[in-house]
C-alpha positions, 0 to 999 in steps of 0.5 A: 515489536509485538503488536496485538493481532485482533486489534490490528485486524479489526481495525484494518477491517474497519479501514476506509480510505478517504482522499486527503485532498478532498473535504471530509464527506460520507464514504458513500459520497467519496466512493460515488464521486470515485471512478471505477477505476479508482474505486478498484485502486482503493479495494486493492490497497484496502487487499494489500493493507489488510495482509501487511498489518495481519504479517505484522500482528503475527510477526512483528514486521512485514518483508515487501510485497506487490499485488497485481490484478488482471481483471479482478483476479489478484495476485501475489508478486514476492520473494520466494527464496530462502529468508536466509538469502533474501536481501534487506528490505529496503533493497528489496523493496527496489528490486519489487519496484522494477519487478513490477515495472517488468511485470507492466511492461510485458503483460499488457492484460495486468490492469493494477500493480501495488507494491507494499512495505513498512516505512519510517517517516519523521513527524512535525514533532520529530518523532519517528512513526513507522507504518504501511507504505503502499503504491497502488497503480492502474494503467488508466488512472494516475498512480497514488500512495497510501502511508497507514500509520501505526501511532502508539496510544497513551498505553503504548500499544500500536494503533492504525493512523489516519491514512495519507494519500498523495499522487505520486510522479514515479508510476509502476506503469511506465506508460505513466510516464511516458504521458507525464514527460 
């Protein structure tokens, strides 16, 4: 599947996140009533975002990634290897995820983590609807996921969706969870 690379990157440059649960409000009155804290959360998904549709417009799809952040200073988290040896995504996937937590765990001056892969979800109508999934956390605000859909339009090219939000109960920072139980 070959997407067109200027429309992917103009539209992802154009990408505003806006909270699902909160009512539709100018993005400088979303952004004002964010903390800090949060308002970094959405620049380093909005970082994370940009980069996986930009490996998607290249090459057709994307291998997950993780981007952690310490003090502003981001930094990529990935696989490394020969594509030939690396694993399939999905499993991957997992394996980043526990990466990450190790990552949280053991570097106490990294503030942000944020995972990132192409997802398959089903809609209302049944139709499968592939886009980014990202997970983006700070260790002072709970954990969110953002789901980018890339919906194809009446010509059949792919264009970016509305984003969704929801909080999320499996945090990258296991201290997250220590103060949900």
């Amino acid at each position: 599947m070959r997407f067109p690379a200027w429309v992917l990157v103009l539209l992802a440059c154009l990408f505003q996140p806006v909270l699902a649960e909160s009512p539709k409000a100018p993005a400088a009155e979303v952004d004002q009533a964010k903390t800090t804290e949060q308002q970094d959360m959405d620049t380093l998904a909005q970082a994370g975002i940009r980069q996986a549709l930009q490996a998607i417009a290249k090459s057709g799809g994307m291998y997950p990634f993780g981007l952690m952040s310490i003090d502003g200073d981001v930094k990529a988290v990935g696989y490394s290897g020969d594509p030939a040896d690396a694993a399939p995504a999905e499993e991957w996937a997992g394996a980043l995820f526990m990466k990450l937590r190790q990552i949280g765990k053991e570097q106490p001056e990294v503030d942000m983590l944020s995972l990132f892969k192409l997802h398959t979800i089903t809609n209302d109508a049944g139709e499968e609807i592939v886009g980014v999934w990202a997970q983006v956390d700070h260790r002072q605000v709970r954990p969110w996921v953002i789901f980018v859909p890339l919906v194809k339009n009446a010509e059949g090219k792919h264009e970016i969706g509305e984003p969704i939000y929801y909080a999320t109960e499996q945090p990258l920072f296991e201290s997250h969870q220590a103060q949900q139980e």
